[in-house]
N, C-alpha and C positions, 0 to 999 in steps of 0.2 A: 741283717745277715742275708735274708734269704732275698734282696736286688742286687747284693754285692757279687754272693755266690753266680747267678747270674750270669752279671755279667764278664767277672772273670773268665767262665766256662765259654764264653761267645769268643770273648778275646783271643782264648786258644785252644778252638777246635779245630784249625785249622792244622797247628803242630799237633795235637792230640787223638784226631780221627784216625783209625785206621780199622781191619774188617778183622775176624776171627772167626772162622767159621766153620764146622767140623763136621763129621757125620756122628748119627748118636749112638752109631751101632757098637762100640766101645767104652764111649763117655756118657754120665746121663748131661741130657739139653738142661740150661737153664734158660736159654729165650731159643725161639725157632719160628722161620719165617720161611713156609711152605718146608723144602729137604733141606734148607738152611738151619744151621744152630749152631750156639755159641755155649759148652760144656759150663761145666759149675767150675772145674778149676780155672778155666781163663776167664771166665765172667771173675770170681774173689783175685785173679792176677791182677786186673785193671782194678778194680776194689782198692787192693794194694799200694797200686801206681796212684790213682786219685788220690787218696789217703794221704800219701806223701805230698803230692800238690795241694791238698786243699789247707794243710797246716804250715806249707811254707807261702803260697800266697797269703794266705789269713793275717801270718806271723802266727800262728801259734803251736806249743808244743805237744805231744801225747798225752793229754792231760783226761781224767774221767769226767771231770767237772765240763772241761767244752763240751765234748761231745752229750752230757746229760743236759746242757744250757738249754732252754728251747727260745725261740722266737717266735711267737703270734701263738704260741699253745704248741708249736713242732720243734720236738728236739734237734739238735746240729747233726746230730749223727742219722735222723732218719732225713731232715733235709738234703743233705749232701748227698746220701746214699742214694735216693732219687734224682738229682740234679746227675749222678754218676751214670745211672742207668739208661739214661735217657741220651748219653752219649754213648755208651757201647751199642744200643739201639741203633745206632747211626750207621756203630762200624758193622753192623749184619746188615742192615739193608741196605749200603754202599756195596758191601760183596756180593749181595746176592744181584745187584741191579750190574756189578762190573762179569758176571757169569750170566746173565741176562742178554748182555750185547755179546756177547763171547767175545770178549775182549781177550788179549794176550799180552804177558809181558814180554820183555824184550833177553836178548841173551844178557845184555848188558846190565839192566838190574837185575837178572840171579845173579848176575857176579859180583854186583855192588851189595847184595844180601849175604854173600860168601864170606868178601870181605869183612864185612859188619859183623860176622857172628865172630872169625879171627882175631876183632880186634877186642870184641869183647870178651874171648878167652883169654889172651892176654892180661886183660885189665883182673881175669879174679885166679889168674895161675894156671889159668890152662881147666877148671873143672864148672861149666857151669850150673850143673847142678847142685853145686856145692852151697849155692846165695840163698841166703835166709829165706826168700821168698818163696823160690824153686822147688826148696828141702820141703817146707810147711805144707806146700799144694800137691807135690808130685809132680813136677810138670820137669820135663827134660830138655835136651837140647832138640829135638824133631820137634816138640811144642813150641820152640822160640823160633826156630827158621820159620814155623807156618803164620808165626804171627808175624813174622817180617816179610813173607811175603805177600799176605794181607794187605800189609801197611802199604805196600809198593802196590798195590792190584786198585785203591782205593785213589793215592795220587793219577794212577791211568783212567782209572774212571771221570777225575775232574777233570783233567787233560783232557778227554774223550766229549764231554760236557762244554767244557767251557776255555778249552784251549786256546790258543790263536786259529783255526781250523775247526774250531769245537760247533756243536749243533746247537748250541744256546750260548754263545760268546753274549760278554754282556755288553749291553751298547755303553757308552758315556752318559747318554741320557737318565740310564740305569744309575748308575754311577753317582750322578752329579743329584739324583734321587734321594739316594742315601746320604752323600753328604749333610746337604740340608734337613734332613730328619735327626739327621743324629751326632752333629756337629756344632759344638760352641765357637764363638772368636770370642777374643778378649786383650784388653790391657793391663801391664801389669810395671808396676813402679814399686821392685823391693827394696827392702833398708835394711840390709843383716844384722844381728846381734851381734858385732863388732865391728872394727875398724883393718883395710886394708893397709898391708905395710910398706911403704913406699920410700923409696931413693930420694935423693937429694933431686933431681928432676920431675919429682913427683907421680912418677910410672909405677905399675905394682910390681911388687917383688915376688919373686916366682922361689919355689924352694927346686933340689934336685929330681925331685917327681913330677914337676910340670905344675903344681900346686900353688896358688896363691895363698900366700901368708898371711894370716889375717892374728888380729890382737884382739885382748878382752878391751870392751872399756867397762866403764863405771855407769852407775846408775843415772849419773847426769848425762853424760853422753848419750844413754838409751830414751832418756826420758825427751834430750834434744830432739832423737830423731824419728820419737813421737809426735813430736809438736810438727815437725814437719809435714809426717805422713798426713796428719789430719789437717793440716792447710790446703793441703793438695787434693785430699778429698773433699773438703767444702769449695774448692774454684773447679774442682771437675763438675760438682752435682751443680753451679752456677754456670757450667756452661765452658765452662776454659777446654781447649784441649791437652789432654791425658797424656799424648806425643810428644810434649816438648817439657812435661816431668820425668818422663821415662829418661828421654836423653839427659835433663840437666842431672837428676835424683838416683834414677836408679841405680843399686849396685850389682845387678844381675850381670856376672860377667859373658856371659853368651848372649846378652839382650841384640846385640847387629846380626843374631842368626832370626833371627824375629820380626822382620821389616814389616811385616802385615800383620803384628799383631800373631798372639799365641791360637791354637786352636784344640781344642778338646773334645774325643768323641767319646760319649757318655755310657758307651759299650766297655771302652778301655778302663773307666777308671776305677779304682778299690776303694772310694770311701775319703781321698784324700782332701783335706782341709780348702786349700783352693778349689778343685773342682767342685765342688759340694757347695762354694760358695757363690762359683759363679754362675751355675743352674739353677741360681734359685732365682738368680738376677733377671729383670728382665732387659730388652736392650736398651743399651743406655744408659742404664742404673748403674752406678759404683758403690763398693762399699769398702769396708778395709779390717784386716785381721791381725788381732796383734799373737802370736807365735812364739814357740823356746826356738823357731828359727828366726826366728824373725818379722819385722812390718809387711805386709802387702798391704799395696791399694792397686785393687782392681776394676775395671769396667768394659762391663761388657759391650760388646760392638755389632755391630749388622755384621751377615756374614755376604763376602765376596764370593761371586759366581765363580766356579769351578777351581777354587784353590787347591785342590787337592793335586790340580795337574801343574800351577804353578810352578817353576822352579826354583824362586826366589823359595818357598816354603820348605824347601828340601833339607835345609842346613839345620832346620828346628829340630827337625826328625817328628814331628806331630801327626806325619800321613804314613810311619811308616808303613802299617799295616793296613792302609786304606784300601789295599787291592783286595789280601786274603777277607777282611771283615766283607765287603761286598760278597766276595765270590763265597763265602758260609751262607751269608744269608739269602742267597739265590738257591743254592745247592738244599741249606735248610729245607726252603719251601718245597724242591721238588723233591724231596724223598720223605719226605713226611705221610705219603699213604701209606708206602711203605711203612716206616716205623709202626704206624697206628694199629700192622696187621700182625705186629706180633707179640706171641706169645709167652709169656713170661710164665715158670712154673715153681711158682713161690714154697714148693717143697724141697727144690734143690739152691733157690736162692736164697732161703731163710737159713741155711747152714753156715751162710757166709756174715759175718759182719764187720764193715767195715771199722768197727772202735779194733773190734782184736785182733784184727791182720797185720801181718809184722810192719813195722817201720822202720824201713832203712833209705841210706840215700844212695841205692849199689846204681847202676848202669845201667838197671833197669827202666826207670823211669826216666829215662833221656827219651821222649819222641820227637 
């Protein structure tokens, strides 16, 4: 739980970062960084928001039992709540570093902030304080514009950072850095748990959705195409290449988006059975997973210099985030004194807990 939670949270701090940041002279501060601070109600807002995120990436529902679960001796709920803090931490010392440069936004994003609150009146009748969350915290429609222009103050901050123009643009070198640290290649030769449905020409048959149609088989059928997958992994681990199973074997219908071989970066994934199986691998090494989805044989492979700019790899979608994960973990490191210097005051944050903040899926937690 607590590498998974992780790396989700890396995955999308990018959509997730944004600043809040108030004066205390109305609100009490639950964290403050120098005349920066971010109130107890919009500190338990994001609380809210994550809350919602950490149970639908997890898969799991409002249940007391998760949240009392622990891992290594730390419950899920005081896990989480820290993995959560440590990103709001980001959105106050992203603000307070974009009021640092005296940066400004443009007329064009308030008006794209205009818009956004519009449409999100729209979406709950026209009252936004009326959403469960809202109602619970007190927070009004002046508390949501400020948090949306935050959010907008922190994307100009990265722009201002690492723009194309930016004062720390990052090289390729940077780049091609990270790949290599945090990037698998691999092969892969699936065999579904059934049979494709095919024409008299032997082509697959598509249903009205675009969908290939696929049929049960029987126990001999699956057991057939067991016997196979493990042929193919005893002449891999002897030496055969992987490449000309994939094409004869596999039924991976996107595998021609994959001409180099799949790629995995280990920030991205949630635990999933392939990935999990091919890090363990070292290169070279195959092994294979029998599945209620189905056969893989996988093997992992050396990884190619600068794939990520490739365009042949484009069609996989495996780099799509390859830009933002870099530019987080640049941006990471330098605001990180920052984070370190603030202040957290565990009498206005101990009022909040994330098990008993509402759970809803409103509009809210769109970032």
């Amino acid at each position: 739980m607590k590498n998974t939670a992780k790396k989700v949270l890396i995955c999308l701090l990018c959509l997730l970062i944004s600043a809040s940041v108030f004066s205390c002279a109305k609100k009490e501060a639950a964290m403050t960084l120098d005349n920066a601070s971010v109130p107890g109600s919009i500190y338990a807002y994001y609380l809210a928001c994550y809350k919602q995120y950490w149970l639908t990436a997890l898969g799991q529902g409002d249940d007391p039992a998760f949240w009392a679960a622990e891992t290594d001796g730390v419950k899920n709920a005081d896990r989480l709540t820290q993995i959560s803090e440590d990103a709001i931490k980001k959105r106050l010392a992203s603000n307070y570093l974009f009021d640092a440069f005296h940066l400004k936004l443009t007329d064009e994003e308030y008006k794209s902030i205009d818009y956004m609150i519009t449409g999100i009146k729209v979406s709950v009748n026209g009252d936004i304080e009326d959403d469960e969350v809202f109602k619970t915290l007190g927070l009004t429609e002046d508390d949501l514009k400020t948090i949306l222009i935050m959010d907008a103050k922190v994307g100009a901050l990265q722009d201002h950072l690492y723009g194309e123009d930016g004062e720390r643009k990052i090289s390729d070198e940077t780049k091609e850095a990270y790949y290599q640290e945090n990037y698998y290649r691999f092969r892969l030769v699936y065999l579904m748990d059934g049979d494709f449905v095919r024409d008299e020409a032997g082509n697959i048959v598509y249903n009205e959705n675009g969908n290939a149609e696929v049929t049960e088989i029987s126990d001999e059928r699956y057991e057939e195409k067991l016997g196979i997958a493990m042929d193919i992994l005893s002449k891999v681990r002897a030496g055969d290449d992987i490449n000309k199973y994939v094409e004869e074997y596999s039924e991976q219908l996107e595998k021609d988006d994959y001409k180099n071989g799949h790629y995995l970066c280990s920030v991205n994934e949630y635990g999933s059975l392939i990935s999990a199986a091919v890090m363990k691998l070292k290169t070279g090494e195959a092994g294979m997973l029998d599945t209620k989805y189905g056969i893989y044989v996988i093997q992992r492979i050396e990884l190619d210099p600068y794939a990520w700019k490739n365009e042949e790899n484009k069609a996989g979608g495996d780099f799509y985030n390859f830009e933002t994960l870099v530019l987080e973990k640049e941006f990471d490191g330098y605001i990180k004194p920052y984070c370190d210097k603030i202040e957290t005051d565990r009498a206005v944050t101990d009022k909040y807990k994330m098990e008993e903040l509402p759970y809803t899926f409103s509009w809210q937690y769109i970032f």
